[in-house]
N, C-alpha and C positions, 0 to 999 in steps of 0.2 A: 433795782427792778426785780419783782420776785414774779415766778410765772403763776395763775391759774386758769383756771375755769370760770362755765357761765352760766346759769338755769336755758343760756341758750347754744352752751356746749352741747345741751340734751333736749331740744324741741319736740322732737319724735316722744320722746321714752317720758313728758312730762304734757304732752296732749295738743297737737295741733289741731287747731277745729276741725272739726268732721272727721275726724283721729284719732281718737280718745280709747288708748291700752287701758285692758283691763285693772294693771296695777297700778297705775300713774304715778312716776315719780315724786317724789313729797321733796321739802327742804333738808331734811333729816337726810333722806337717802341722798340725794347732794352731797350731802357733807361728807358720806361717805364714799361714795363713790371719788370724790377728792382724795383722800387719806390713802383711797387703794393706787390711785395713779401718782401719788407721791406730788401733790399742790398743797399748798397753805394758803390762799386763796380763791374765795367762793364769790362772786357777783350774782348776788341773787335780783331778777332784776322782772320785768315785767308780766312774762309767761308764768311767773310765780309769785304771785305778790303777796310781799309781806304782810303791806295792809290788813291782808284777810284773816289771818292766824288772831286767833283768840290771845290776852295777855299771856296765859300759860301756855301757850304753845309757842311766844317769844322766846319768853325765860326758858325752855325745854332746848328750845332751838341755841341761843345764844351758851347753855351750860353744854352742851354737846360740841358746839365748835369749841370753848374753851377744852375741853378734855381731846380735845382732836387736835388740838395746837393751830389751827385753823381761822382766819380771820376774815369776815362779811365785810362785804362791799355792798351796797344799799344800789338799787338800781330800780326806776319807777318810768314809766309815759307819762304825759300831760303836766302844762305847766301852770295850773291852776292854784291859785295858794294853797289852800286847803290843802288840794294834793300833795305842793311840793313842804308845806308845814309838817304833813304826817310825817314823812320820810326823811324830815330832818329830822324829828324824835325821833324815829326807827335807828337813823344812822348814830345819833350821841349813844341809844342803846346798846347798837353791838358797834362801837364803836368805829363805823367808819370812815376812813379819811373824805369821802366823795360822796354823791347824789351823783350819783349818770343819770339823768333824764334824755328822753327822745320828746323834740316839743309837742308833736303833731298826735290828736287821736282822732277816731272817726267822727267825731262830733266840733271838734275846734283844732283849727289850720291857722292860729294867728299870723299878721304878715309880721314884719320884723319891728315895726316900728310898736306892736301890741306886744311882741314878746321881750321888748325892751323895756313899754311902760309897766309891764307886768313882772319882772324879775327884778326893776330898779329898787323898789320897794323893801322887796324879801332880802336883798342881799346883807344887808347890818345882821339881821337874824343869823345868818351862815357863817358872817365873821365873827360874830359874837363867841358862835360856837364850836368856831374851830374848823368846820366841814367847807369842805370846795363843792359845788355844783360844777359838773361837768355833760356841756351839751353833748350829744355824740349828732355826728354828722350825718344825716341821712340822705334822701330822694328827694327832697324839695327844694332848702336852700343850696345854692352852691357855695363851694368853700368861701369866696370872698365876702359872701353874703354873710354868712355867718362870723368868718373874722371882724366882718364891719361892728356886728350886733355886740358882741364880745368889747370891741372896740370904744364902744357908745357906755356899754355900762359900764367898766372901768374898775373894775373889783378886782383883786386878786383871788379871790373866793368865788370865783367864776374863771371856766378854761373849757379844754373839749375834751371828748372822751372818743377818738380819732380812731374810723372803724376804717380798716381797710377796702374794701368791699363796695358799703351801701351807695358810695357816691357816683357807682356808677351810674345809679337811678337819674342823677345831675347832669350826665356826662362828660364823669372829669374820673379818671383814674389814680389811681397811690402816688405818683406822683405829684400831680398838681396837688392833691389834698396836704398829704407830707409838705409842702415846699409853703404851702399857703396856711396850713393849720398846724405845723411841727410845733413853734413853739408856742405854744398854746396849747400844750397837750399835758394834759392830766391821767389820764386813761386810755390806753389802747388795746381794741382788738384786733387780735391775730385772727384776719379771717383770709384763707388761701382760695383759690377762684381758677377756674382754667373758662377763657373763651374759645368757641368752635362752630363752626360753619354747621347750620341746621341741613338734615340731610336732603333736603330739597336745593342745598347749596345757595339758599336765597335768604339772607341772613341770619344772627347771628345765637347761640345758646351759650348764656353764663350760668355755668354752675361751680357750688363748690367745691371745694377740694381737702382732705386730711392736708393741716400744713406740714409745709416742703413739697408737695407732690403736685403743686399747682403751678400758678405764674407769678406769683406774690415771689418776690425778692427780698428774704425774712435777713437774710443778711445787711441787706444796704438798709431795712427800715430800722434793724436796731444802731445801726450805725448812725444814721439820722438822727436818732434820737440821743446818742450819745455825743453827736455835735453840735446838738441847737441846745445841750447840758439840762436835759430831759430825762426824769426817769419813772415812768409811770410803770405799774402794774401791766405787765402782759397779761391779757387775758382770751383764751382762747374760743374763737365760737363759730358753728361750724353752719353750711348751707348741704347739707347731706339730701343728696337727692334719693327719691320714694323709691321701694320700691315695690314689686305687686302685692306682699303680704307684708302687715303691718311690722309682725315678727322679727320679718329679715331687715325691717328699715331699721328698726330701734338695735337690733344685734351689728348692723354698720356702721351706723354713730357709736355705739360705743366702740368699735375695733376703729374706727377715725378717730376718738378720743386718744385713745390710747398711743394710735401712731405718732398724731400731732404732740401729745408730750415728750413721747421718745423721742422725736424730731426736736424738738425746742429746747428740752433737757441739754444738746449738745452746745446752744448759743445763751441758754440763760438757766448758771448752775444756781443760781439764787446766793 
């Protein structure tokens, strides 16, 4: 398990809509801001998409993480072929082990039985080429749902990219997700969360948190995962809540960045 970072390590400081810092993080600066927090792994993933970068600004991208000692994880939405075909070149490119995809985008919600007929196809391409796809769990399906689909397709070149966090959209916490998705994990986010009673006392605000300083139990999930004989990339990615000037949010996330390696550094020396 080696630990890093996410392009949504840094959401603030790389443009969330109607958010958009002056200097907006690039891929490049990624990569570095990696090498300053002492990771060798970068997930660059939908808030930043590869797709978009000119050839040359691949090869620029991919020769910098080489001299950074630094290795890309391909990370895209939508599971359209096309889509997920680009991103398998991108990944044989900087050669990454995995596709994390999220299925769902604002235009197509397939149910399970479409993202079944639609990935059974592509999978020989993925084996072919060495790369895992890995779903990552979000707000729609629930974990069983998703172990089912997994299920149905049957690949080894297909698994989950197991976020701590998103499922609560589903209403199933680390828990169930861990017990229902653990082995079937290719990829995992370290996302830390505290729940608390909204101040009208009528329910409830999840935000996140720098990990360790949340309710994420980082100890029992890497344990989990070292007993379902799992060892995916830790990857860190953070729910940093706003604050009134853009400034101070992007200067938070990074002091949360910072924390949650110092923190994780103590449970995964790499």
């Amino acid at each position: 398990m080696k630990l890093g970072i996410s392009s949504w390590t840094f959401p603030w400081a790389i443009g969330v809509p109607g958010y958009l810092p002056d200097h907006p993080m690039t891929a490049l600066g990624l990569l570095d801001r990696a090498a300053e927090l002492g990771v060798r792994v970068v997930q660059i993933a939908d808030n930043l998409p590869l797709a978009a970068l000119p050839p040359s600004g691949l090869e620029r991208l991919a020769q910098h993480a080489a001299s950074l000692a630094i290795g890309i994880e391909v990370g895209t939405r939508g599971i359209a072929p096309e889509n997920l075909r680009t991103h398998l070149r991108l990944a044989r490119h900087f050669r990454s082990p995995i596709v994390r995809v999220v299925v769902d985008t604002k235009e197509h919600r397939p149910s399970p039985d479409d993202v079944v007929a639609i990935l059974r196809p592509l999978l020989p391409e993925f084996e072919q080429a060495g790369v895992c796809l890995a779903i990552e769990n979000h707000d729609r399906f629930k974990a069983r749902m998703l172990a089912r689909i997994l299920g149905q397709l049957g690949s080894r070149s297909v698994g989950v990219c197991l976020d701590t966090a998103n499922s609560f959209g589903a209403l199933e916490g680390p828990d169930v997700v861990v017990k229902t998705l653990g082995s079937l994990t290719l990829n995992l986010h370290v996302k830390d969360f505290a729940i608390r009673r909204s101040s009208s006392n009528m329910g409830f605000v999840v935000e996140g948190c720098a990990a360790g300083q949340g309710m994420l139990d980082v100890p029992w999930l890497l344990k989990q995962m070292v007993a379902l004989r799992r060892d995916p990339n830790a990857i860190i990615e953070l729910w940093t809540p706003s604050e009134p000037d853009l400034h101070e949010t992007i200067n938070k996330e990074a002091a949360w960045a910072q924390t949650s390696v110092q923190y994780l550094r103590q449970l995964i020396p790499d």
